[in-house]
PDB file of N, CA, C and O in Angstrom:
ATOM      1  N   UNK A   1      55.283 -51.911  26.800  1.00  0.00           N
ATOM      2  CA  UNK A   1      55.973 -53.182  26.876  1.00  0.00           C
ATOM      3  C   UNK A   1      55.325 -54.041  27.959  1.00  0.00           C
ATOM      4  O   UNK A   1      55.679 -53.977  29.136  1.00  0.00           O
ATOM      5  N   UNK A   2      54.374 -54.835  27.517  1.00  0.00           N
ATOM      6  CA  UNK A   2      53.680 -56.058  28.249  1.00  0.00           C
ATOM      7  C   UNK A   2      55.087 -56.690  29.114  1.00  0.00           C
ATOM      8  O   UNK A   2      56.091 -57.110  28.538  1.00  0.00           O
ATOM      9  N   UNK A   3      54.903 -56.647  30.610  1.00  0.00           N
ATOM     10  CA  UNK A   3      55.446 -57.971  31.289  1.00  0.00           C
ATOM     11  C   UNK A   3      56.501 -56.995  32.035  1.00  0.00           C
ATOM     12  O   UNK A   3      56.620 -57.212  33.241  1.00  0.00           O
ATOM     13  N   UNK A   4      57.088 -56.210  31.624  1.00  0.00           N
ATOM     14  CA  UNK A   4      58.266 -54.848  32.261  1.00  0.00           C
ATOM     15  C   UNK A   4      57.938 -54.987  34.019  1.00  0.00           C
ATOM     16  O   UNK A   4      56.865 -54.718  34.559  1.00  0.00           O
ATOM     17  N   UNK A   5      58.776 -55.318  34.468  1.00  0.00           N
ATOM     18  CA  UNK A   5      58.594 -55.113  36.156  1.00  0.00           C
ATOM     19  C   UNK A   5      60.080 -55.257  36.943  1.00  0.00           C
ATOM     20  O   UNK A   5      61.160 -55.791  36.695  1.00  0.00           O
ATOM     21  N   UNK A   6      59.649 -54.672  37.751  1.00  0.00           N
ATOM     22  CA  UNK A   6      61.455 -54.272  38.902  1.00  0.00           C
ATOM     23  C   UNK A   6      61.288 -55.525  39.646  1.00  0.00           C
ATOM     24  O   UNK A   6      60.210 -56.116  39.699  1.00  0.00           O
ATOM     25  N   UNK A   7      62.313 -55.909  40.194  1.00  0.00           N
ATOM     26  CA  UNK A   7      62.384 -57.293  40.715  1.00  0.00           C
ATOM     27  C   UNK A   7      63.633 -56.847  42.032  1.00  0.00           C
ATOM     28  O   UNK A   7      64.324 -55.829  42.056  1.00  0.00           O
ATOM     29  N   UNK A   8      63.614 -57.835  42.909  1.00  0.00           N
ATOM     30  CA  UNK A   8      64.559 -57.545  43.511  1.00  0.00           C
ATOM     31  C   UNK A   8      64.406 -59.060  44.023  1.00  0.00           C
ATOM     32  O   UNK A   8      63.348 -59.600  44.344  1.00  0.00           O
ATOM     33  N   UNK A   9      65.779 -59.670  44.031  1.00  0.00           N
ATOM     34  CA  UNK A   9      66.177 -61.011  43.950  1.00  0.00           C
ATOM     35  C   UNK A   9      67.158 -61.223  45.393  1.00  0.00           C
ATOM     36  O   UNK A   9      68.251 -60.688  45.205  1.00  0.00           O
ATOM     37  N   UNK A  10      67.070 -61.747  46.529  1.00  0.00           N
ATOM     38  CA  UNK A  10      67.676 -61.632  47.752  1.00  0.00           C
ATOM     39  C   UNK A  10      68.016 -63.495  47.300  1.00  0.00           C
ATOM     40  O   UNK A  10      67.260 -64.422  47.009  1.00  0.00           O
ATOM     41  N   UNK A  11      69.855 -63.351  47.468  1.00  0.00           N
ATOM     42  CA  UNK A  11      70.624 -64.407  47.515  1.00  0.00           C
ATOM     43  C   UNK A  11      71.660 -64.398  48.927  1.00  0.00           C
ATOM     44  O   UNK A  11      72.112 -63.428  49.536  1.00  0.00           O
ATOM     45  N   UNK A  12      71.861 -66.057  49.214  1.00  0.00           N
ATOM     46  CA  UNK A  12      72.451 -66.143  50.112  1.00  0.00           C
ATOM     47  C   UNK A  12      73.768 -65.655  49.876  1.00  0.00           C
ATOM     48  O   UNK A  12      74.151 -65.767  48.712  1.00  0.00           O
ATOM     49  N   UNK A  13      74.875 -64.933  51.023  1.00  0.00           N
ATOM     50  CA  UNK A  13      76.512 -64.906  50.836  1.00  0.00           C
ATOM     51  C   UNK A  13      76.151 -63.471  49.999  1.00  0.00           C
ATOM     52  O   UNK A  13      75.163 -62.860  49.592  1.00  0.00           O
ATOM     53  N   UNK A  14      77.753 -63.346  50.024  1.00  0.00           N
ATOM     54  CA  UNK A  14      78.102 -61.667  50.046  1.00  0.00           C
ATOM     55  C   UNK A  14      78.845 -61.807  48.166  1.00  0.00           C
ATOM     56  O   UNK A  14      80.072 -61.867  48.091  1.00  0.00           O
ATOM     57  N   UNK A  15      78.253 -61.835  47.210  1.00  0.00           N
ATOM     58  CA  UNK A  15      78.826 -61.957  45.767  1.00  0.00           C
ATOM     59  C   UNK A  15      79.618 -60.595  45.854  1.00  0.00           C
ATOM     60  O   UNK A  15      79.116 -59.636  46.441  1.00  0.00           O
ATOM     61  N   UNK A  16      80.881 -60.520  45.252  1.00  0.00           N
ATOM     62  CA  UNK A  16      81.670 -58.937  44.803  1.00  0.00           C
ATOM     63  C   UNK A  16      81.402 -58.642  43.560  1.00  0.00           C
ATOM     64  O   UNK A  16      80.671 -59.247  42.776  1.00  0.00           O
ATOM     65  N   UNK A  17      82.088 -57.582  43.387  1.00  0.00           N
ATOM     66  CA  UNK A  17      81.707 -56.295  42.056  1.00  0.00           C
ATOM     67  C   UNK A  17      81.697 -57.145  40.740  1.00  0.00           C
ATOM     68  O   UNK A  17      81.028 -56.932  39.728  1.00  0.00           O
ATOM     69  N   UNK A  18      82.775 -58.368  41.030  1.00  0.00           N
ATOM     70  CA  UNK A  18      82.580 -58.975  39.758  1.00  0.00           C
ATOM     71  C   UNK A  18      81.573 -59.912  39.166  1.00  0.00           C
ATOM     72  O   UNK A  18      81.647 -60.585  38.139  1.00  0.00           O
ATOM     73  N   UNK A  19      80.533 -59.789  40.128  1.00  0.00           N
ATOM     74  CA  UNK A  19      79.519 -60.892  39.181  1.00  0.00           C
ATOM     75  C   UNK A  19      78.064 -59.234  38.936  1.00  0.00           C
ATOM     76  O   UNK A  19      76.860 -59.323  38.694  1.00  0.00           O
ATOM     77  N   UNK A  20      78.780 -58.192  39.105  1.00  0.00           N
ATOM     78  CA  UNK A  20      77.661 -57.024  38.164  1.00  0.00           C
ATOM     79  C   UNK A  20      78.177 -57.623  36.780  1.00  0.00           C
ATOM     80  O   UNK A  20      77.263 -58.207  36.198  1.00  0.00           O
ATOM     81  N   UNK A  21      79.127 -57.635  36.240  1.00  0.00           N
ATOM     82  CA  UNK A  21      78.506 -58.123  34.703  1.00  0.00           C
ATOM     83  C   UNK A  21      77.887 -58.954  34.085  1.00  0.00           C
ATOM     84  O   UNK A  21      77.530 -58.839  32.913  1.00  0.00           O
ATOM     85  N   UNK A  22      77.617 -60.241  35.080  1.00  0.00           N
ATOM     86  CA  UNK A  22      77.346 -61.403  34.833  1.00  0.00           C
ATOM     87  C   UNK A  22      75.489 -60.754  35.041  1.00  0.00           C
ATOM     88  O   UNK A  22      74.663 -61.039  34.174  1.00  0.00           O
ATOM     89  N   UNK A  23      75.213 -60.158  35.908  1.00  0.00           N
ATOM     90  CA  UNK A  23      73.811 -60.065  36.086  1.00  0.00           C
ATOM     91  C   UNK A  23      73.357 -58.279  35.361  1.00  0.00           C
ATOM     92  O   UNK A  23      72.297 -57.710  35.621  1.00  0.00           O
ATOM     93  N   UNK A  24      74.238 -57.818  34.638  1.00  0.00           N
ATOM     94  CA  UNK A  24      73.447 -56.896  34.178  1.00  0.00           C
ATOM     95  C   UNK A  24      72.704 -56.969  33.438  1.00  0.00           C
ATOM     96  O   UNK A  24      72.770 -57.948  32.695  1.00  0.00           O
ATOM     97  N   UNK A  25      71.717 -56.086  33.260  1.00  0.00           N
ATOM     98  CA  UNK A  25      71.380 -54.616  33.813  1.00  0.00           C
ATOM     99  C   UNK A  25      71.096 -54.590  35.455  1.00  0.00           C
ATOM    100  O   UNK A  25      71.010 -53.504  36.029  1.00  0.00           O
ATOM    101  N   UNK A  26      70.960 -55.792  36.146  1.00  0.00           N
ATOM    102  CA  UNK A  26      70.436 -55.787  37.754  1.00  0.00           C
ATOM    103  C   UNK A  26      71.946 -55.283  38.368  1.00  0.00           C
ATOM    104  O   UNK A  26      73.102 -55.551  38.042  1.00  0.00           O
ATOM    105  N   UNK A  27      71.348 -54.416  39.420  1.00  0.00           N
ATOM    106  CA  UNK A  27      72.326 -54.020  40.449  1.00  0.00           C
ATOM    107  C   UNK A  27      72.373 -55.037  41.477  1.00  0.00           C
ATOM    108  O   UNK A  27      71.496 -55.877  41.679  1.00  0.00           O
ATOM    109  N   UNK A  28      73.491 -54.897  42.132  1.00  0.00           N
ATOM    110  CA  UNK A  28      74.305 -56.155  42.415  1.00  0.00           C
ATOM    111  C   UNK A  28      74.765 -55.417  44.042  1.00  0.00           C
ATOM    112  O   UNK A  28      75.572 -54.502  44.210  1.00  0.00           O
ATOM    113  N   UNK A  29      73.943 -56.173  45.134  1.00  0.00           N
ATOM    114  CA  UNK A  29      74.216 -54.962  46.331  1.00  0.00           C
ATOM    115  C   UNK A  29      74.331 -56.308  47.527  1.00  0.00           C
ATOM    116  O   UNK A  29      73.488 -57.202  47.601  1.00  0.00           O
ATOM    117  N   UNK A  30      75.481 -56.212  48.350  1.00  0.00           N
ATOM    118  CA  UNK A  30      75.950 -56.600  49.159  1.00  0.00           C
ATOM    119  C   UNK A  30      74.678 -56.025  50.613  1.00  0.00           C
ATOM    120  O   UNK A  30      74.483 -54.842  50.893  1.00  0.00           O
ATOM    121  N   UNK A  31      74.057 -57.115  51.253  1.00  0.00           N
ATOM    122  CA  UNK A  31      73.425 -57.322  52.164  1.00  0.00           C
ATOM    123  C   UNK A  31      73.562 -57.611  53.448  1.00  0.00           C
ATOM    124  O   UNK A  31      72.683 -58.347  53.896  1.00  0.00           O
ATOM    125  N   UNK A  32      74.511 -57.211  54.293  1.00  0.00           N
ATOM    126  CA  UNK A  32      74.429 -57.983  55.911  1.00  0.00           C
ATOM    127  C   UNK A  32      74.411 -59.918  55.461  1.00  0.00           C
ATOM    128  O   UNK A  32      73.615 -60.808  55.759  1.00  0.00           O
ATOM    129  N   UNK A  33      75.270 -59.917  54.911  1.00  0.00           N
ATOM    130  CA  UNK A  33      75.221 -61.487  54.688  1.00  0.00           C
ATOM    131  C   UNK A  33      75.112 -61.841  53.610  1.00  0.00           C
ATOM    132  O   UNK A  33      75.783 -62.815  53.267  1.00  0.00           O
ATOM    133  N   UNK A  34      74.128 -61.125  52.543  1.00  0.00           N
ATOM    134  CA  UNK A  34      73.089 -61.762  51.632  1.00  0.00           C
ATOM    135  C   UNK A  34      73.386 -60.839  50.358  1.00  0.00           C
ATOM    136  O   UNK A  34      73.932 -59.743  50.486  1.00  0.00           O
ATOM    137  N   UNK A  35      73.049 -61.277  49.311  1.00  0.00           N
ATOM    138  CA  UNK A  35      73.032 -59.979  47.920  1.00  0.00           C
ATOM    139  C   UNK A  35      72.121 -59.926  47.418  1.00  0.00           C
ATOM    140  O   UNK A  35      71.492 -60.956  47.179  1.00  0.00           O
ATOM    141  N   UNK A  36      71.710 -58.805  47.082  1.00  0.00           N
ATOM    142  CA  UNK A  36      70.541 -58.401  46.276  1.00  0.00           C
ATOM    143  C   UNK A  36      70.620 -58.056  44.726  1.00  0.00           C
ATOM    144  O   UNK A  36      71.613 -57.396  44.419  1.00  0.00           O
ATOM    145  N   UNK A  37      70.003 -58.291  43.995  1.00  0.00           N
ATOM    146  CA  UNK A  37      69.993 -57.814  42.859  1.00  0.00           C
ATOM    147  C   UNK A  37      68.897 -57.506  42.525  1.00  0.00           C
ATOM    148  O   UNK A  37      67.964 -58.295  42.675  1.00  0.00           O
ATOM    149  N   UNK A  38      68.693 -56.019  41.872  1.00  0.00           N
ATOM    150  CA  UNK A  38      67.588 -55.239  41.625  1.00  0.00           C
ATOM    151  C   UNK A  38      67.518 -54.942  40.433  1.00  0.00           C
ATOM    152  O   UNK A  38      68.577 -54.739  39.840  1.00  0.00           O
ATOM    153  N   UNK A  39      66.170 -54.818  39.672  1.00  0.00           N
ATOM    154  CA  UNK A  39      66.598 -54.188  38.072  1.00  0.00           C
ATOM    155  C   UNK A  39      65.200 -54.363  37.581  1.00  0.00           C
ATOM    156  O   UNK A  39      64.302 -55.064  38.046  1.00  0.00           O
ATOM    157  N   UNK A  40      65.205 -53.844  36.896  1.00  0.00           N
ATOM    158  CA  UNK A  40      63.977 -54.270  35.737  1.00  0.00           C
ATOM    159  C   UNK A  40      64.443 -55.653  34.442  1.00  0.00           C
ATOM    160  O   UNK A  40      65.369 -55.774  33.640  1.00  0.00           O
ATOM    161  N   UNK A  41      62.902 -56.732  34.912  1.00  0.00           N
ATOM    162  CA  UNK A  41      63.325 -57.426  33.554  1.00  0.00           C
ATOM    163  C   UNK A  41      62.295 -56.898  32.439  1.00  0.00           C
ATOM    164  O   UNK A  41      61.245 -56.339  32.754  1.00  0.00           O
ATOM    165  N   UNK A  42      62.595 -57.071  31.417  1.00  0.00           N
ATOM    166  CA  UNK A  42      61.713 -56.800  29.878  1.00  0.00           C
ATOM    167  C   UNK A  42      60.486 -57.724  30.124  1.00  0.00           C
ATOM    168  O   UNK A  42      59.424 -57.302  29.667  1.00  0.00           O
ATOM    169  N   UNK A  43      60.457 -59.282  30.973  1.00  0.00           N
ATOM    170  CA  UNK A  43      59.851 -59.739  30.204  1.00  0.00           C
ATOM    171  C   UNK A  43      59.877 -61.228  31.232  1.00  0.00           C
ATOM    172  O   UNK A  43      60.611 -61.158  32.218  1.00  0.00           O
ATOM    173  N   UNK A  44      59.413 -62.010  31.101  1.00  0.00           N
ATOM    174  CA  UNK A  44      59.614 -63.437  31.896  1.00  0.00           C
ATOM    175  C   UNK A  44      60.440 -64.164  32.089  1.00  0.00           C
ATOM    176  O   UNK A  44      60.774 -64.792  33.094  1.00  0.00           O
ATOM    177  N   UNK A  45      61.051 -64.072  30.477  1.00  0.00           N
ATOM    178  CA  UNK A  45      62.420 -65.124  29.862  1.00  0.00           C
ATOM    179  C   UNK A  45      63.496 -64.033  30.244  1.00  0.00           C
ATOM    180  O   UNK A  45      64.653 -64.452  30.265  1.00  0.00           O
ATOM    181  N   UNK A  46      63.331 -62.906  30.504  1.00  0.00           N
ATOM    182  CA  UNK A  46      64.418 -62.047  30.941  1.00  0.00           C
ATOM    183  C   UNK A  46      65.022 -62.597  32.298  1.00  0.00           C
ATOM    184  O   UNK A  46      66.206 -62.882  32.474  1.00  0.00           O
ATOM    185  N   UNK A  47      63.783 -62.716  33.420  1.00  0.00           N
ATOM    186  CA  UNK A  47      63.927 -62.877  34.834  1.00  0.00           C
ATOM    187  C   UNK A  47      64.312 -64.299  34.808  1.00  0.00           C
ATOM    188  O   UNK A  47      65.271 -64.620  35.509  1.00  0.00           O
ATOM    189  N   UNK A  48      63.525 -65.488  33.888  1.00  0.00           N
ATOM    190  CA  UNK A  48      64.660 -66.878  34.005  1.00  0.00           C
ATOM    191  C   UNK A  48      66.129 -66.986  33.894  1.00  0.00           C
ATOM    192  O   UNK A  48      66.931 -67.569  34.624  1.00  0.00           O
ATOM    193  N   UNK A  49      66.320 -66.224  32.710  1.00  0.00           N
ATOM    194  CA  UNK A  49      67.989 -65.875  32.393  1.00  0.00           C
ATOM    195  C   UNK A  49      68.658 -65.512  33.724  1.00  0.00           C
ATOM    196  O   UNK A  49      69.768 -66.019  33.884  1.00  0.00           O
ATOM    197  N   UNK A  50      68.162 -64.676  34.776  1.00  0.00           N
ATOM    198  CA  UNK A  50      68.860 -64.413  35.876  1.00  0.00           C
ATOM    199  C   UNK A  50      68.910 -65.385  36.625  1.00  0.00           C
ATOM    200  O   UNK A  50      70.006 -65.889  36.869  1.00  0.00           O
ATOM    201  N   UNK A  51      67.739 -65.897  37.180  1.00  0.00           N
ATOM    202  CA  UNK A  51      67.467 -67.212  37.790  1.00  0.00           C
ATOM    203  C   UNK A  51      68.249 -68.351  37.225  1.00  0.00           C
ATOM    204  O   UNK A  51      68.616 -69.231  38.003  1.00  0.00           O
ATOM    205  N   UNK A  52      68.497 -68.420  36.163  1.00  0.00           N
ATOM    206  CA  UNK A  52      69.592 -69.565  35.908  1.00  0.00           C
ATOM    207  C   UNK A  52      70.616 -69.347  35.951  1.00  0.00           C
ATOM    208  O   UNK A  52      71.462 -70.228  36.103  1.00  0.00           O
ATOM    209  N   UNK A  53      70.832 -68.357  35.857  1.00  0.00           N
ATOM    210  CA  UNK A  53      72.568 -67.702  35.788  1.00  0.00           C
ATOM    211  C   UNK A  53      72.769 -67.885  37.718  1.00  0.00           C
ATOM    212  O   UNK A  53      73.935 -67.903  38.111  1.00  0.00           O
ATOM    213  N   UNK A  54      72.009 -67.967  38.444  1.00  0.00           N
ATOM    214  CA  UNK A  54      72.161 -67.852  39.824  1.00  0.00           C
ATOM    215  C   UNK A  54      72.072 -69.365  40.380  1.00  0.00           C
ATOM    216  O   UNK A  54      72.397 -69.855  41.462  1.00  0.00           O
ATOM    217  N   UNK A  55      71.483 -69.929  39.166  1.00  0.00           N
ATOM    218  CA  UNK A  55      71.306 -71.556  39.672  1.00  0.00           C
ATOM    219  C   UNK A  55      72.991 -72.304  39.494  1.00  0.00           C
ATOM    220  O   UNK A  55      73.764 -73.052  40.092  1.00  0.00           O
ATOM    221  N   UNK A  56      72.857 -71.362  38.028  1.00  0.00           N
ATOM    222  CA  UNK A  56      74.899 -72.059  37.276  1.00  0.00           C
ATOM    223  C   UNK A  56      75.461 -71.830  38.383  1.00  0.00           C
ATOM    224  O   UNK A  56      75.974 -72.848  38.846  1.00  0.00           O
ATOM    225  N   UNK A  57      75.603 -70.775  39.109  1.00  0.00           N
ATOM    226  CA  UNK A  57      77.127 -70.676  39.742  1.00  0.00           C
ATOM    227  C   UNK A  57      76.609 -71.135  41.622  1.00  0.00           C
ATOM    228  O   UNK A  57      77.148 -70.633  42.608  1.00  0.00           O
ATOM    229  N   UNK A  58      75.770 -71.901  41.652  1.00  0.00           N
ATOM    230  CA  UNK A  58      75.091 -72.555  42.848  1.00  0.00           C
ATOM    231  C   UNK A  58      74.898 -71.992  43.904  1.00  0.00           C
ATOM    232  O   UNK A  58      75.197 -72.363  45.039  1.00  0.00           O
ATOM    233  N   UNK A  59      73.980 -70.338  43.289  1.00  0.00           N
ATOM    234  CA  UNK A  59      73.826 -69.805  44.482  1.00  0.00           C
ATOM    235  C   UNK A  59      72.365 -69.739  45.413  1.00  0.00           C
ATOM    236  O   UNK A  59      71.369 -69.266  44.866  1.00  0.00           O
ATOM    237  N   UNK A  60      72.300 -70.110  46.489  1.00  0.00           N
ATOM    238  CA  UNK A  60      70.819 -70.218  47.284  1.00  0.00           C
ATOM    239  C   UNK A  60      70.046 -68.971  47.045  1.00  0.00           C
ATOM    240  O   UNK A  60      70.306 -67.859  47.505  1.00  0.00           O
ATOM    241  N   UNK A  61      69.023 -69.315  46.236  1.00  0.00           N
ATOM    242  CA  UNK A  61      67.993 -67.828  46.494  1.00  0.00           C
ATOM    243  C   UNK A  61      66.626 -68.209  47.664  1.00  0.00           C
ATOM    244  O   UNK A  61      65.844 -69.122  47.929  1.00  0.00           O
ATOM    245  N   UNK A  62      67.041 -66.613  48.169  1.00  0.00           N
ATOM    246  CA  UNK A  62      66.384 -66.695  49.052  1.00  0.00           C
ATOM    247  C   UNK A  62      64.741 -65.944  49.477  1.00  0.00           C
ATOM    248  O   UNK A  62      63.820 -66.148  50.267  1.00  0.00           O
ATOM    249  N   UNK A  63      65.074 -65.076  48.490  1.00  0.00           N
ATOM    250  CA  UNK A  63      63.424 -64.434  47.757  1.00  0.00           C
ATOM    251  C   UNK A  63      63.581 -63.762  46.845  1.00  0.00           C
ATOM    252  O   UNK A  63      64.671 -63.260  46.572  1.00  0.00           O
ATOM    253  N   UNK A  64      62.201 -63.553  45.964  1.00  0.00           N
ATOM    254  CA  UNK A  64      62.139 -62.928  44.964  1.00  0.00           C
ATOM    255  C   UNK A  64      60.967 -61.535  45.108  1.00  0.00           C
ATOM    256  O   UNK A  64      59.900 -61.811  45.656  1.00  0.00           O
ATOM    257  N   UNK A  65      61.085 -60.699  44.829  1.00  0.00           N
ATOM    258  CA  UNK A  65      60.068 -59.671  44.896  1.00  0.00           C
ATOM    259  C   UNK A  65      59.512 -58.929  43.528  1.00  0.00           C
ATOM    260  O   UNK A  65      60.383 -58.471  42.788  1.00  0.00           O
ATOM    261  N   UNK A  66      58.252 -58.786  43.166  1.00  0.00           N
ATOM    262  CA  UNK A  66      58.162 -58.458  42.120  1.00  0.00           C
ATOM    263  C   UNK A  66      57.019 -56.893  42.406  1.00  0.00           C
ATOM    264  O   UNK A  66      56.326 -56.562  43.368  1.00  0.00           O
ATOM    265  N   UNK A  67      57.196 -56.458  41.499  1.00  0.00           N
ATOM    266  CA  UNK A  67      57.179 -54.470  41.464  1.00  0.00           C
ATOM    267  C   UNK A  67      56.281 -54.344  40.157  1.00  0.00           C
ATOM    268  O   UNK A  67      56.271 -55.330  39.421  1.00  0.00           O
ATOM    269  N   UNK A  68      55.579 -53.313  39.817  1.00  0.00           N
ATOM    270  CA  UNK A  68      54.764 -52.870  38.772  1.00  0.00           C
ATOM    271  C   UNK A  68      56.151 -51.660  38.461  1.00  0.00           C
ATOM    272  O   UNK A  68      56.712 -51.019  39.349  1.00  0.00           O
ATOM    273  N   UNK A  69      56.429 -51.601  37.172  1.00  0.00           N
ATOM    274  CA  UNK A  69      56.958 -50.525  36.703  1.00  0.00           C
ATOM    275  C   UNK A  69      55.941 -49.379  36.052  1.00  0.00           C
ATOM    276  O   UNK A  69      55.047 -49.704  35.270  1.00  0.00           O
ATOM    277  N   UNK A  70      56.175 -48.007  36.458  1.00  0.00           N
ATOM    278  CA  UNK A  70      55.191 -46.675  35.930  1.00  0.00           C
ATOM    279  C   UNK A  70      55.117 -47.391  34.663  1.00  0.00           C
ATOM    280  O   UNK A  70      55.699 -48.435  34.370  1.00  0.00           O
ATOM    281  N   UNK A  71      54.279 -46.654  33.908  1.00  0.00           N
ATOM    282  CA  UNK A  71      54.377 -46.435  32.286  1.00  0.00           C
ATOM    283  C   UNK A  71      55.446 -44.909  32.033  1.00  0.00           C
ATOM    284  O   UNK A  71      55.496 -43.883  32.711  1.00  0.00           O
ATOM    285  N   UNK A  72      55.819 -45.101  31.422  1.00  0.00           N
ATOM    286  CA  UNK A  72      56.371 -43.816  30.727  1.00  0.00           C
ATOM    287  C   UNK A  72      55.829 -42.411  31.077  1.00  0.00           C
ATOM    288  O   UNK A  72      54.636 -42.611  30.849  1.00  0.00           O
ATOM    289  N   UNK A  73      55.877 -41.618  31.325  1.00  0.00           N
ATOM    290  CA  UNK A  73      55.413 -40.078  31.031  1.00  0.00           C
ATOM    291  C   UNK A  73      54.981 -39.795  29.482  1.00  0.00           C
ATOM    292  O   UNK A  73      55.647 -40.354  28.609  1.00  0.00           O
ATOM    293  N   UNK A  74      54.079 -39.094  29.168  1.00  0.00           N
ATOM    294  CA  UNK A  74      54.292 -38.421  27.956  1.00  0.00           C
ATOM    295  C   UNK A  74      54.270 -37.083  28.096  1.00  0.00           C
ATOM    296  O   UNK A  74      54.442 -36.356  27.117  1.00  0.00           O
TER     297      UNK A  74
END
């Protein structure tokens, strides 16, 4: 799967348990201030979908980090 990579998304303010559904499959982790959300996207348009979903509810992002995911085992 071309484009597959772990991301980890650092937002301003402390979001609660209830916006994990809004951003799943990303985990949703309370920061000394800040929240993180971690996960693998599929794909580019995967990681915009988050990014807008974080723009809708007007939250400050404050970095983005991007990761190589393994390939599979066989």
């Amino acid at each position: 799967m071309a484009g597959r990579r772990f991301y980890r998304i650092r937002v301003a303010g402390a979001l609660g348990s209830r916006f994990e559904q809004a951003f799943d499959p990303m985990r949703v982790e309370p920061d000394l201030g800040t929240t993180v959300l971690s996960g693998v996207c599929v794909d580019s348009s995967a990681l915009y979908g988050v990014l807008d979903r974080l723009e809708d509810l007007g939250l400050d992002l404050l970095a983005v980090e991007s990761f190589p995911v393994a390939p599979p085992r066989r």
